[in-house]
N, C-alpha and C positions, 0 to 999 in steps of 0.2 A: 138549433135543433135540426135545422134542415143539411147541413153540414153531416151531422152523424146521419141521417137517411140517407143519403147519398153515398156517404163510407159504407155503410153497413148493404147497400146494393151492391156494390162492387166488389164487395168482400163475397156475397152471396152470389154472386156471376161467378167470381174465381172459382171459390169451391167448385162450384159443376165444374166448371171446365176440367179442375183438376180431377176432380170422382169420374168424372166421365174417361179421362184420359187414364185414370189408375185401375176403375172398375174390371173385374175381369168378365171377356165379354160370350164367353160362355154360359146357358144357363145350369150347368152343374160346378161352376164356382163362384164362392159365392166369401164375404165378409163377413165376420160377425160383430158385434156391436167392440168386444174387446181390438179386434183387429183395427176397425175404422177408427177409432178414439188413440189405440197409442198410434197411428200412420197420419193423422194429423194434429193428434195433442188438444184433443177435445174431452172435456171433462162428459161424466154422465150428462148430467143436465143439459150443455149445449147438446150433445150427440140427439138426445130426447126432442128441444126445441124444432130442431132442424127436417126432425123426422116428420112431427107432427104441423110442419109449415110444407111438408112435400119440396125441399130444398134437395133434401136427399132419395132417391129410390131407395125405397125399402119392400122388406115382407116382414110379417111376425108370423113366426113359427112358433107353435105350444099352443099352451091356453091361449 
């Protein structure tokens, strides 16, 4: 178990590294959920997990 926490921290470091490095860093461009998902092959759910762990910057826009 402590093996997969450890994978799964480092997976979650990369990520940013990599969002941070792809993000566009303007704030009039911006991603949308369909953009983020096919640019690293994240299903809804992970895309969802991630948002709601603050791994990802986000905004909701709408309701």
């Amino acid at each position: 178990m402590k093996k997969e926490i450890e994978y799964l921290k480092r997976e979650i470091t990369l990520m940013k590294v990599l969002l941070l490095d792809l993000m566009p860093h303007k704030e009039e461009d911006w991603l949308d959920s369909a953009d983020v998902k096919q640019l690293f092959n994240f299903s809804e759910r992970k895309l969802y997990r991630l948002c709601k762990a603050n791994v990802i910057p986000h905004t909701k826009i709408g309701e």
